[in-house]
LOMI-852746 format. One record per residue (C-alpha): residue number from 0; residue in one letter; x, y, z. Coordinates in pm, 1 decimal. Each point is the difference from the previous one (the first is absolute). Layout:
BEGIN
<atom n="NUM" res="A" xx="X" yy="Y" zz="Z"/>
...
This chain:
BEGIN
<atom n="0" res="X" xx="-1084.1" yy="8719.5" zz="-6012.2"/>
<atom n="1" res="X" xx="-365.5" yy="1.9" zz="193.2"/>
<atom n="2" res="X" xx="-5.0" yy="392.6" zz="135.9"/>
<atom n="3" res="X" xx="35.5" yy="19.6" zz="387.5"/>
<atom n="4" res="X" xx="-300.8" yy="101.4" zz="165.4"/>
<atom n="5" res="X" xx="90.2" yy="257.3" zz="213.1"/>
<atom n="6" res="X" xx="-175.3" yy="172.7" zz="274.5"/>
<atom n="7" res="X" xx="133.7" yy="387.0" zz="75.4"/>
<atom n="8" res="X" xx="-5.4" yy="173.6" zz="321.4"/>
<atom n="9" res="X" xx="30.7" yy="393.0" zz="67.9"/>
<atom n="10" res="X" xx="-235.2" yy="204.5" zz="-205.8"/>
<atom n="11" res="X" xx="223.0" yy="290.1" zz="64.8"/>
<atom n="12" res="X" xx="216.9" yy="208.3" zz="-240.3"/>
<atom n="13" res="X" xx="264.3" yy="-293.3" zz="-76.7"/>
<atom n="14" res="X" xx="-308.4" yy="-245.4" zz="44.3"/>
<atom n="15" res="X" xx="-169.3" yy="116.1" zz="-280.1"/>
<atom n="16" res="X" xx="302.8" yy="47.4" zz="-221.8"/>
<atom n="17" res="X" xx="111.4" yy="-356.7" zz="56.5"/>
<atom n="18" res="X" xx="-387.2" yy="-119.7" zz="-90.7"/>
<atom n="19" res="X" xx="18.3" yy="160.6" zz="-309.8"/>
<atom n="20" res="X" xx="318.8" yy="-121.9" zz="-104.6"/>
<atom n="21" res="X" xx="-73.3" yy="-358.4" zz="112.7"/>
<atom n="22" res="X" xx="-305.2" yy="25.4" zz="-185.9"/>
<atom n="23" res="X" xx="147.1" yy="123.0" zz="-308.9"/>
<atom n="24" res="X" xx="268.9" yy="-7.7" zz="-53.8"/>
<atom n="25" res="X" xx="137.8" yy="-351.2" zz="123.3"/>
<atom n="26" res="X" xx="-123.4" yy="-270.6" zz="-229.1"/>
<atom n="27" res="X" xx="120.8" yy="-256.2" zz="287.5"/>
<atom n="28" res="X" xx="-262.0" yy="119.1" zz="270.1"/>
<atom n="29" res="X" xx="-359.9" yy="-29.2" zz="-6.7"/>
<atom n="30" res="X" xx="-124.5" yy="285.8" zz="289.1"/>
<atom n="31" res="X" xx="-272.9" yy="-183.8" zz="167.6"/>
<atom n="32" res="X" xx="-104.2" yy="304.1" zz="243.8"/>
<atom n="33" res="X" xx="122.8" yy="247.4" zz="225.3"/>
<atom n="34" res="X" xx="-110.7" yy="75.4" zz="370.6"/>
<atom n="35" res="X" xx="130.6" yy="285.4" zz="244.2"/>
<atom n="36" res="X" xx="-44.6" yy="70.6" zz="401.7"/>
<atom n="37" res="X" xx="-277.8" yy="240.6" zz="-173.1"/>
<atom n="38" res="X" xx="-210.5" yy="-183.3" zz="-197.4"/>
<atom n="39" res="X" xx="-150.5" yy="261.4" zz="-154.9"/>
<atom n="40" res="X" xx="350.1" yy="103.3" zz="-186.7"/>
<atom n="41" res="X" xx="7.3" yy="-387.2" zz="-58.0"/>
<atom n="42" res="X" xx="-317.0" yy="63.2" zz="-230.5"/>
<atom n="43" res="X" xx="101.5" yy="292.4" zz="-109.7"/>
<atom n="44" res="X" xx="325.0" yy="-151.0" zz="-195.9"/>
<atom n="45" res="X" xx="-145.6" yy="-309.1" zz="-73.3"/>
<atom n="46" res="X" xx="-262.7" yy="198.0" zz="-206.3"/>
<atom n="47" res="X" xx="262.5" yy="192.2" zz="-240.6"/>
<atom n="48" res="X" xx="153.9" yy="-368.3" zz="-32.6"/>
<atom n="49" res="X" xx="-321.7" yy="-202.0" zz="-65.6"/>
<atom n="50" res="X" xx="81.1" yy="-244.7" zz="285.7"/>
<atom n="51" res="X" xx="-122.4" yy="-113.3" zz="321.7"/>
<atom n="52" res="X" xx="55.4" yy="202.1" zz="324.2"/>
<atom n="53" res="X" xx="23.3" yy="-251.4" zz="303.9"/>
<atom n="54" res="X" xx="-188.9" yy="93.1" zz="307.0"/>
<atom n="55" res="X" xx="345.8" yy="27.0" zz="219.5"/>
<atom n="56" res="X" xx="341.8" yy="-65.0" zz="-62.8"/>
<atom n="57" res="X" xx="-54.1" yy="-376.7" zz="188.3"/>
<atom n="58" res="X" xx="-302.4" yy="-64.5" zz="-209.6"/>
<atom n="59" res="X" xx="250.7" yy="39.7" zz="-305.4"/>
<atom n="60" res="X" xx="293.0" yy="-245.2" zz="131.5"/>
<atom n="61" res="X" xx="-223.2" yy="-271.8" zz="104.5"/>
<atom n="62" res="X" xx="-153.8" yy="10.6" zz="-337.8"/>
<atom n="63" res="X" xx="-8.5" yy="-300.6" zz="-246.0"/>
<atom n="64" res="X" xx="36.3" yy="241.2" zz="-284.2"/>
<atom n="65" res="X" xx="322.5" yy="139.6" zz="146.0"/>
<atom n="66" res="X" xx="339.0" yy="-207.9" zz="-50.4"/>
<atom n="67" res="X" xx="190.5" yy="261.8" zz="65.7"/>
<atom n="68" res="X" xx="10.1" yy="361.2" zz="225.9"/>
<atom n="69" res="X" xx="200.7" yy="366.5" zz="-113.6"/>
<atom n="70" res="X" xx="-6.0" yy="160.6" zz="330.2"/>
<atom n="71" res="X" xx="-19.8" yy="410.9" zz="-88.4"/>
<atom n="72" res="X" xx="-175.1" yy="65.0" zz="331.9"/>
<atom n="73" res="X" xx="160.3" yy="277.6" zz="279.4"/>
<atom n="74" res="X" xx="363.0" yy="-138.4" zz="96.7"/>
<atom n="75" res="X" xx="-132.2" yy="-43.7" zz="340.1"/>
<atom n="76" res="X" xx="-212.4" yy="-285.4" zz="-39.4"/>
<atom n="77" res="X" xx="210.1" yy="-169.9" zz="-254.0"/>
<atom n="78" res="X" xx="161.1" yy="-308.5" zz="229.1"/>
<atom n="79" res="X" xx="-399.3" yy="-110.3" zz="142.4"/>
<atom n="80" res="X" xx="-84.1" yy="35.6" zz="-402.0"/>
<atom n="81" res="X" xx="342.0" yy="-248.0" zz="-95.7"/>
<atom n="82" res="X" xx="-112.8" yy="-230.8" zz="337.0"/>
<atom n="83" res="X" xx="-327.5" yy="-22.7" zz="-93.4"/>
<atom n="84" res="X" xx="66.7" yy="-85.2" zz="-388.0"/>
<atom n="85" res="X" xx="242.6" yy="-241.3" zz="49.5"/>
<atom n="86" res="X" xx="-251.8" yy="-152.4" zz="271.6"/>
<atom n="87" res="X" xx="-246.5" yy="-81.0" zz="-294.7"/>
<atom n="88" res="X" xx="289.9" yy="-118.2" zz="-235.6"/>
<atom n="89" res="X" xx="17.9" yy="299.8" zz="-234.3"/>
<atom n="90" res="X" xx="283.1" yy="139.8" zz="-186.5"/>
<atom n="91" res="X" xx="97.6" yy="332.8" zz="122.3"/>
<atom n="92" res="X" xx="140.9" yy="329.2" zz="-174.8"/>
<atom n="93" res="X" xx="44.1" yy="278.5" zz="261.9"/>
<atom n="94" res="X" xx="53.7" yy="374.0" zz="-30.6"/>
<atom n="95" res="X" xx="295.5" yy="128.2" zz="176.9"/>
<atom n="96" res="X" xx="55.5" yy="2.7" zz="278.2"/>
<atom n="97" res="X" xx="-66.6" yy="-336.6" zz="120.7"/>
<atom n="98" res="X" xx="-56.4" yy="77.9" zz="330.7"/>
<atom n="99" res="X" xx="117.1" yy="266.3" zz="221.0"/>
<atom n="100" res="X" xx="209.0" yy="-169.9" zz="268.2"/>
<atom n="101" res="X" xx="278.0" yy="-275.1" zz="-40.1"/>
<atom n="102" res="X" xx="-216.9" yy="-225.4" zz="249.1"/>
<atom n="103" res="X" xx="-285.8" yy="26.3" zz="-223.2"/>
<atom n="104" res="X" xx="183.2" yy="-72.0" zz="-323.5"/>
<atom n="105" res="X" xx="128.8" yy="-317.2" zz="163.8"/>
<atom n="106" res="X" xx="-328.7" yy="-82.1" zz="74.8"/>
<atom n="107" res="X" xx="-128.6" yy="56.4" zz="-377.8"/>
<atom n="108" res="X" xx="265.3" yy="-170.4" zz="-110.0"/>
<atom n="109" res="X" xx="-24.9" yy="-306.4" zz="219.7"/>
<atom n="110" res="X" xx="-370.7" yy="-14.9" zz="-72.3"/>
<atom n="111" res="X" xx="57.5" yy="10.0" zz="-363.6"/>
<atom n="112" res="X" xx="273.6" yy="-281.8" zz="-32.6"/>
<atom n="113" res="X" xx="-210.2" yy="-207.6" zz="-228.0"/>
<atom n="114" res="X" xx="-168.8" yy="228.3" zz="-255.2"/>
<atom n="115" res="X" xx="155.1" yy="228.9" zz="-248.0"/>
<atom n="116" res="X" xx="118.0" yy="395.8" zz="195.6"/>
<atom n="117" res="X" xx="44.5" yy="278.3" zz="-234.0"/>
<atom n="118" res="X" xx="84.9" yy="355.1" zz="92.3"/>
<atom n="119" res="X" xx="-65.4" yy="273.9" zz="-177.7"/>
<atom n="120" res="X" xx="366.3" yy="142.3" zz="-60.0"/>
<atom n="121" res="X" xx="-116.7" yy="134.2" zz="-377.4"/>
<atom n="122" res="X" xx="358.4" yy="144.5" zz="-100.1"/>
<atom n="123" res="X" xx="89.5" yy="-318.2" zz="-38.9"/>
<atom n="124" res="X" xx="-196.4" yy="-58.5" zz="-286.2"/>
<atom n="125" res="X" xx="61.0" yy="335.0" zz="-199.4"/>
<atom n="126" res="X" xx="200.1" yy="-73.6" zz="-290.3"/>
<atom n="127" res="X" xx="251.4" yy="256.3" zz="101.0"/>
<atom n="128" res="X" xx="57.8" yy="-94.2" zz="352.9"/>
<atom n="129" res="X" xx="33.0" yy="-390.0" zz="-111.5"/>
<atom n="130" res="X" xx="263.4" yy="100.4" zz="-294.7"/>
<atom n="131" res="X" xx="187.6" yy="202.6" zz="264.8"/>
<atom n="132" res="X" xx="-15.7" yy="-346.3" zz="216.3"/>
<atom n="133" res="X" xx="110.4" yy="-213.8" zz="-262.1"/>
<atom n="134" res="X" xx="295.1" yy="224.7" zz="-72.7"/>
<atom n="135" res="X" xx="160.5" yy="2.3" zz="367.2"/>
<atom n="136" res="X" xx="-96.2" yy="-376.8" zz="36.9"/>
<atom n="137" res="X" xx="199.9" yy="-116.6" zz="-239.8"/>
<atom n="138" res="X" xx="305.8" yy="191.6" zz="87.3"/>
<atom n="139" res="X" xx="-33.6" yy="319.7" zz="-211.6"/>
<atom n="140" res="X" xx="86.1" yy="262.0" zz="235.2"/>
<atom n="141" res="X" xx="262.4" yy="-256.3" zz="176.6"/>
<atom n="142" res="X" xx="-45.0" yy="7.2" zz="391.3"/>
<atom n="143" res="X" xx="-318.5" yy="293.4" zz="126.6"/>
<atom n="144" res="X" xx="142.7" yy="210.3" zz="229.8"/>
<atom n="145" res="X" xx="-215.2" yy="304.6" zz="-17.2"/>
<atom n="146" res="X" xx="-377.9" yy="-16.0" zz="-90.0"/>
<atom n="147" res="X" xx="-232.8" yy="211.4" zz="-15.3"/>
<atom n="148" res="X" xx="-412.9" yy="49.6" zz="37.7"/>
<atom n="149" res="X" xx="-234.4" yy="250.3" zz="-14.7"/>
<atom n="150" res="X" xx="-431.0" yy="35.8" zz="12.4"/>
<atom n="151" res="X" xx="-125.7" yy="383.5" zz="-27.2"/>
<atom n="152" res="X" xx="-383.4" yy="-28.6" zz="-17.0"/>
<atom n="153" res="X" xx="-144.9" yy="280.2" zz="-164.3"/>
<atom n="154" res="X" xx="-224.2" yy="149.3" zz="278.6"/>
<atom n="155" res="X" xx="-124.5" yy="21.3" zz="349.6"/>
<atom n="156" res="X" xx="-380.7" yy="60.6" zz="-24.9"/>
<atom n="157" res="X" xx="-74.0" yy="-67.5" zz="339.6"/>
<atom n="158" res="X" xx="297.4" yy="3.0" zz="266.9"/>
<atom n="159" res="X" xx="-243.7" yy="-95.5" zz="247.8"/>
<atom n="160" res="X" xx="-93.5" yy="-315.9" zz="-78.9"/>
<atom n="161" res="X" xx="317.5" yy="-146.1" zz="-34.9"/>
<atom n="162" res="X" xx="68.6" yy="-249.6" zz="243.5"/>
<atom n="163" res="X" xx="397.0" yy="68.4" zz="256.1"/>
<atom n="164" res="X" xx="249.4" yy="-167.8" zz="-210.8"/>
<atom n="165" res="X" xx="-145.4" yy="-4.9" zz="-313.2"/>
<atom n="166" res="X" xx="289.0" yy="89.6" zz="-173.0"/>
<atom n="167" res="X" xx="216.9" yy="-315.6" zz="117.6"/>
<atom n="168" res="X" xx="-279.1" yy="-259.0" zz="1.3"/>
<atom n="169" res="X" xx="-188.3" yy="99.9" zz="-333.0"/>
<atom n="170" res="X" xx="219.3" yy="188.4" zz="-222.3"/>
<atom n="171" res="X" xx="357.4" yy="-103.2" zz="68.1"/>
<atom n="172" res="X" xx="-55.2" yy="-349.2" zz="27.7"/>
<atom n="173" res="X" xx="-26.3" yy="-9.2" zz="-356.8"/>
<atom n="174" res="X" xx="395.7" yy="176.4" zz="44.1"/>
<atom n="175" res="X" xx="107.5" yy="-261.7" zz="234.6"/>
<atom n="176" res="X" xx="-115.6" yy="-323.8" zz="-214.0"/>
<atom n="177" res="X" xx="148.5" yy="177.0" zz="-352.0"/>
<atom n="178" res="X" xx="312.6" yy="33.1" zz="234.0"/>
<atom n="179" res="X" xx="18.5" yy="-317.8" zz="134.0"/>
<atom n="180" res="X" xx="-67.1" yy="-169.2" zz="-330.4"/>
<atom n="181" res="X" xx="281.5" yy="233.4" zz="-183.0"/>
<atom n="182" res="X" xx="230.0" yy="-165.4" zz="212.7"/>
<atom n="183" res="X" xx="-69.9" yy="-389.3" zz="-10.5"/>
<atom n="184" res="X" xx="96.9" yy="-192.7" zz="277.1"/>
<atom n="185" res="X" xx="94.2" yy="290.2" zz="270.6"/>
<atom n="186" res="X" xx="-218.8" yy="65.5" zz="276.6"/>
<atom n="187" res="X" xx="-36.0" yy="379.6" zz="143.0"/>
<atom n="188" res="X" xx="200.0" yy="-16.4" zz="373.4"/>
<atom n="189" res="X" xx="-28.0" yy="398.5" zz="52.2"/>
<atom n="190" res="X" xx="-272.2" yy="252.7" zz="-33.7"/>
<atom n="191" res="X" xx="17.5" yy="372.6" zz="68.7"/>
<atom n="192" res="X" xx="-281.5" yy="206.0" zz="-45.3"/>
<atom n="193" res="X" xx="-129.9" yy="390.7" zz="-6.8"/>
<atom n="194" res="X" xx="-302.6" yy="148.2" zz="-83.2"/>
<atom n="195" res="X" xx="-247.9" yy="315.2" zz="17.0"/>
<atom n="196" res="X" xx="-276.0" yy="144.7" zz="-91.9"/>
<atom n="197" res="X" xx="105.1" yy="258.0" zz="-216.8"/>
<atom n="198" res="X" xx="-325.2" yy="8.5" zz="-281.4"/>
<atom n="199" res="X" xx="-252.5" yy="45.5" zz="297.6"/>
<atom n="200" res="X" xx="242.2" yy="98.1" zz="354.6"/>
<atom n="201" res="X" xx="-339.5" yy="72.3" zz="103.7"/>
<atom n="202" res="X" xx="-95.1" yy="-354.3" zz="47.8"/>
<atom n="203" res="X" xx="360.2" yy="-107.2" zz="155.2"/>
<atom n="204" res="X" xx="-172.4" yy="11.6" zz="368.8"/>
<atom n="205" res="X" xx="-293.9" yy="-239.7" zz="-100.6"/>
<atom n="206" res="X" xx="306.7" yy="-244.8" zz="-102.0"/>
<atom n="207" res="X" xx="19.2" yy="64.7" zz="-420.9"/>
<atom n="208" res="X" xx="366.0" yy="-73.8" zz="-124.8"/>
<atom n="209" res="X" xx="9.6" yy="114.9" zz="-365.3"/>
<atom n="210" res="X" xx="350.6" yy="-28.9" zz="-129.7"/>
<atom n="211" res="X" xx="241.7" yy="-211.9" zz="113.1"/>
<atom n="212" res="X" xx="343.8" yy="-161.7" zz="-59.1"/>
<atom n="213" res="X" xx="183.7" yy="-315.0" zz="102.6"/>
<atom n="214" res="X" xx="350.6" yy="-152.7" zz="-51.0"/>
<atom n="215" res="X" xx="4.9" yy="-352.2" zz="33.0"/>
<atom n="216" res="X" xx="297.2" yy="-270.3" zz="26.3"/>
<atom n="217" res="X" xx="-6.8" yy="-311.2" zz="-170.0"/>
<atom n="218" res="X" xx="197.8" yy="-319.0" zz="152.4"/>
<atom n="219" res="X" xx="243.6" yy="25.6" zz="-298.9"/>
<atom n="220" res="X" xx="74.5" yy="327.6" zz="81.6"/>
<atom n="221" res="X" xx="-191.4" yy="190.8" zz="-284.1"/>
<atom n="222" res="X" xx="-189.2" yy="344.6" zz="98.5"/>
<atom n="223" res="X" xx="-302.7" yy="128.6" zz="-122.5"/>
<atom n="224" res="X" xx="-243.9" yy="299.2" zz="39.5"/>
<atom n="225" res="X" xx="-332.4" yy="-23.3" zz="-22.3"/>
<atom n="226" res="X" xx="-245.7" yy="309.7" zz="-17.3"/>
<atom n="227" res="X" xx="-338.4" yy="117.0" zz="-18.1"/>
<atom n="228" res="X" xx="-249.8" yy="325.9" zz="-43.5"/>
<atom n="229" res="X" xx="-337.3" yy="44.8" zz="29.2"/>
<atom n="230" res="X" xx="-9.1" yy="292.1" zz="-236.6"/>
<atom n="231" res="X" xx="132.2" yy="-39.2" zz="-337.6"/>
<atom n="232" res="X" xx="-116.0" yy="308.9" zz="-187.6"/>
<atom n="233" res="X" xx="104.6" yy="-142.8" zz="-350.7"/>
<atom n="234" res="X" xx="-154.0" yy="-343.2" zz="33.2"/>
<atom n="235" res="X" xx="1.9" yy="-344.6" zz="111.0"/>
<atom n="236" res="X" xx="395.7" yy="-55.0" zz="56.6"/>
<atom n="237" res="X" xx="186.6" yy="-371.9" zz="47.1"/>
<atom n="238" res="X" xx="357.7" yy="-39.1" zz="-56.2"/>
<atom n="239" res="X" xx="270.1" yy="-209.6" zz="84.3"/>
<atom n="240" res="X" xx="345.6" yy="-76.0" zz="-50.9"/>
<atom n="241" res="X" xx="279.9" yy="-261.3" zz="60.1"/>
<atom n="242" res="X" xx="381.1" yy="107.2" zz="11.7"/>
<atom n="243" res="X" xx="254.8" yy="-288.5" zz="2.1"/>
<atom n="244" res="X" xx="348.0" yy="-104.1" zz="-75.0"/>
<atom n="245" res="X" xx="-61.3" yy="-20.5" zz="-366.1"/>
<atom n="246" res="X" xx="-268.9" yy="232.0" zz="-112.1"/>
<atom n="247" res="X" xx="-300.5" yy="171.8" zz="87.6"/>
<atom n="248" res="X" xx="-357.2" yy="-70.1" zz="-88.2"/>
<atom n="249" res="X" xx="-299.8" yy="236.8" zz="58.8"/>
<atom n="250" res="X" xx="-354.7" yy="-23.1" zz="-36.2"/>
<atom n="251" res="X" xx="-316.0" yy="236.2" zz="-17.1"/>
<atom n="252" res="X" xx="-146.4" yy="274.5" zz="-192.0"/>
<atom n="253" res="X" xx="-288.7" yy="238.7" zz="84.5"/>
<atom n="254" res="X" xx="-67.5" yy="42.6" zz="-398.6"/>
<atom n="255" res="X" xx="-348.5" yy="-48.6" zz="-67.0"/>
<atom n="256" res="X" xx="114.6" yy="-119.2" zz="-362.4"/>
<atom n="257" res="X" xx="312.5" yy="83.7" zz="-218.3"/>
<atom n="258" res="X" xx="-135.3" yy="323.5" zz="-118.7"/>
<atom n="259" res="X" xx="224.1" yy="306.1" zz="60.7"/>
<atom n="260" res="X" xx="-149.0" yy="350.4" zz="-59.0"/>
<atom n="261" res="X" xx="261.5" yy="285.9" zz="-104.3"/>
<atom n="262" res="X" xx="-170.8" yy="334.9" zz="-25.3"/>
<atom n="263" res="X" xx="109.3" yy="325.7" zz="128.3"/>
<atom n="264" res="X" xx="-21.4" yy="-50.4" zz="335.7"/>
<atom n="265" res="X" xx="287.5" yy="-321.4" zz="45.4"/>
<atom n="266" res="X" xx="-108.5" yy="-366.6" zz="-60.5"/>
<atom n="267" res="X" xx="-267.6" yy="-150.2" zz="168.4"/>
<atom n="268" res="X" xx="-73.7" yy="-344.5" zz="52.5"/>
<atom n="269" res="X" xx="-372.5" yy="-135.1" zz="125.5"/>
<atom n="270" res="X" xx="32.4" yy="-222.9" zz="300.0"/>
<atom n="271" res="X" xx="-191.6" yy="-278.2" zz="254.9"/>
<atom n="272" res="X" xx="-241.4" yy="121.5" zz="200.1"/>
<atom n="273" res="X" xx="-15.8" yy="-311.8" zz="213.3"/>
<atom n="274" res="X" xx="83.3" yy="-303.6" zz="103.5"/>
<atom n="275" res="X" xx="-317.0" yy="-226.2" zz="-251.8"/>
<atom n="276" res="X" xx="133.6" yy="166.9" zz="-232.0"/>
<atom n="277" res="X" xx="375.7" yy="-36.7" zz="-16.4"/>
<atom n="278" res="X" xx="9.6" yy="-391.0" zz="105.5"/>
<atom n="279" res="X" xx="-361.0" yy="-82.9" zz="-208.2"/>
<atom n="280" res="X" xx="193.8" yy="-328.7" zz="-115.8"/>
<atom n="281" res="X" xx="175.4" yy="-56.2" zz="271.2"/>
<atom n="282" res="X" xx="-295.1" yy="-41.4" zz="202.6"/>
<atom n="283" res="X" xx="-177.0" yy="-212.9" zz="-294.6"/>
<atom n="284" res="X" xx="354.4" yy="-211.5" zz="6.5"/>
<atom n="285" res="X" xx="-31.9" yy="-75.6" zz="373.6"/>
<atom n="286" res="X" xx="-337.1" yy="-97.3" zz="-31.1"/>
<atom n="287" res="X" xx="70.8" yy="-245.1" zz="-299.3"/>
<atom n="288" res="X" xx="299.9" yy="-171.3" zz="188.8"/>
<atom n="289" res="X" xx="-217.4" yy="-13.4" zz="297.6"/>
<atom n="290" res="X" xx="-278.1" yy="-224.7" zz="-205.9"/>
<atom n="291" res="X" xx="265.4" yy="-152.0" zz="-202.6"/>
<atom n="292" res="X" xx="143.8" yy="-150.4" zz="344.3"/>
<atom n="293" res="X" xx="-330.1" yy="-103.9" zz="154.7"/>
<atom n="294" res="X" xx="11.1" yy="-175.2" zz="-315.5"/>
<atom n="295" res="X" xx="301.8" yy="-147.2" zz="17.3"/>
<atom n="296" res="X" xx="-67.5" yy="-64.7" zz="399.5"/>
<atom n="297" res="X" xx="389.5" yy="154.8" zz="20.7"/>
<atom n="298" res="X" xx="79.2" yy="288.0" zz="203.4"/>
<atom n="299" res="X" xx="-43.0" yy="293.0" zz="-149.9"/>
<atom n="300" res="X" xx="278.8" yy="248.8" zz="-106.4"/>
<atom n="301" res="X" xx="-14.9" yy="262.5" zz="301.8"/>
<atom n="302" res="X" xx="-76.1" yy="-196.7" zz="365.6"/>
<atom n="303" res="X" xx="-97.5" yy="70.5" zz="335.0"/>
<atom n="304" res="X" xx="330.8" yy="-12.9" zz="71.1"/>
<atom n="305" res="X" xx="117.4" yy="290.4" zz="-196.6"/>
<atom n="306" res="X" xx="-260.8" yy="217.7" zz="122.0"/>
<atom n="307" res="X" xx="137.3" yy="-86.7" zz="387.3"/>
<atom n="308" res="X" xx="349.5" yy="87.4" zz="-116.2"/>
<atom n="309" res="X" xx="-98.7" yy="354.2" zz="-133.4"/>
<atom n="310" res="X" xx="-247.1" yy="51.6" zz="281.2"/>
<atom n="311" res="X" xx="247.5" yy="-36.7" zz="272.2"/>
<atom n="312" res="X" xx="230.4" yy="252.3" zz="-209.5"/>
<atom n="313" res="X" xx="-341.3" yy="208.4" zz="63.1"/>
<atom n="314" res="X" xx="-42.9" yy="-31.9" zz="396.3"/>
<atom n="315" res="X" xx="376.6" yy="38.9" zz="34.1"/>
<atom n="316" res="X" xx="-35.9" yy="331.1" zz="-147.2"/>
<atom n="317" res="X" xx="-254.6" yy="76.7" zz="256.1"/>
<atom n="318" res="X" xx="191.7" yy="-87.3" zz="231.1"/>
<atom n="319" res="X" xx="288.4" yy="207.6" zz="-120.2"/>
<atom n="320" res="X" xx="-223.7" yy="333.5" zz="-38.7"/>
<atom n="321" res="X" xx="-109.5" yy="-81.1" zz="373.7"/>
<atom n="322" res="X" xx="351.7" yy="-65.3" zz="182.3"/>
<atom n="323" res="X" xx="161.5" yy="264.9" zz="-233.7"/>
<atom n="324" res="X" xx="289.8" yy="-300.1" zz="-88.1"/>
<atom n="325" res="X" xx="48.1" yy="-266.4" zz="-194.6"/>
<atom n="326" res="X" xx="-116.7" yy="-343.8" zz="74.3"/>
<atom n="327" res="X" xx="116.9" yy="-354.7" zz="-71.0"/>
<atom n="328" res="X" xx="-181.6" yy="-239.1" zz="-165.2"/>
């Protein structure tokens, strides 16, 4: 099929990784230039790529060489960015999260009725994590009762820059769509929530939560846990698992390959070292489905309305850690 032209916004750290893979590494996609709230790290990536760097982020979606917008830029500005590119009639693939409120995901949502939504939920697409899917969908571990999810990133460079609630908004959200897609056709009624700042107490006061933990009831009565860490010594660590009536499946390895090293002091096994590279085709698999259904003009595999579900998991969880109970959905 005729590549989509697409237009890329966010020349940050997950910005430039998604230009490079769309310009790569998806035959389906033709990048037709990036812009950024900076324009200066606009040019910057658009340089290493060999494309054009827009002027500002609304110079790129009213473009004529843009069909369709990936949306990398800071979560915060992400709704205006899906109002505004739906506005001119683009397609739209969004980072997580879609927005940061429920009010303003409705609002995305209702402004992008008519073109194709995609959000960026990549474990969706890693081989692994789809397997897994497959498995439970089709009955292989009977009814899910327990499940299981868990994100360790490997570091906390600078605890100071991350924004209050990070840790439910960002990270876990990827935990609370796996979950709620491990268990098809159940909706999450009950969150409870805890969380610290145990790899930098330090920054606790200025509103840093680093670690955390949540249970969370389903409407068919299945229970799940759902985790996270900021400071993975050992790697780059995603797991999860589904516990039913019939079986277990699990999912995720930190193994940087299927080398295993004996020598005198134990075995050792090389692992991840971050998230680009552990889900490398998963993110070049989200991308292709999202060109394959602007294609198509069909709605593409992961919707607006999945990342609403998983980011009202998210706020409930805020809203647990604040009132110290749990809370209804």
């Amino acid at each position: 099929m005729r590549p989509v032209r697409v237009g890329l916004i966010g020349a940050g750290r997950i910005g430039a990784s998604h230009a490079a893979i769309l310009a790569r590494r998806v035959a389906t996609v033709e990048l037709a230039g990036v812009a950024d709230a900076v324009p200066a790290a606009a040019s910057r990536l658009a340089a290493q790529l060999g494309v054009k760097a827009f002027g500002s982020p609304a110079e790129l979606i009213g473009s004529d060489e843009v069909e369709a917008v990936v949306i990398a830029a800071s979560s915060t500005a992400h709704c205006e960015l899906i109002v505004a590119a739906a506005g001119a009639g683009k397609a739209i693939f969004c980072e997580k999260p879609m927005s940061m409120t429920l009010e303003e995901a409705d609002r995305a949502l209702a402004a992008a009725a008519d073109v194709p939504l995609q959000v960026g939920f990549n474990r969706r697409f890693d081989a692994g994590f789809a397997a897994a899917r497959h498995v439970v969908a089709t009955g292989g571990v009977g009814t899910p009762q327990l499940l299981r999810s868990l994100t360790r990133d490997p570091g906390l460079a600078n605890p100071g820059a991350v924004p209050p609630w990070t840790i439910f908004t960002q990270t876990l959200i990827h935990d609370f769509d796996t979950l709620l897609w491990f268990n098809p056709d159940a909706e999450v009624v009950e969150v409870y929530a805890t969380a610290d700042a145990l790899v930098a107490p330090e920054y606790k006061s200025a509103g840093l939560l680093d670690t955390a933990v949540t249970v969370l009831t389903f409407d068919n009565g299945a229970r799940a846990v759902a985790e996270a860490s900021f400071s993975a010594t050992y790697g780059y660590d995603v797991r999860a698992e589904v516990f039913g009536s019939a079986g277990m499946v699990t999912v995720g390895d930190q193994a940087a390959s299927s080398l295993t090293h004996f020598g005198p002091d134990g075995r050792r096994v090389n692992t991840v070292r971050g998230d680009v590279e552990l889900f490398l085709d998963a993110y070049t698999a989200e991308f292709a489905e999202f060109a394959n259904a602007v294609r198509a003009g069909r709605e593409p595999a992961v919707t607006g309305r999945d990342a609403r579900r998983a980011l009202a998991v998210a706020l409930a969880c805020v809203e647990s850690v604040t009132t110290n109970r749990p809370v209804t959905l």
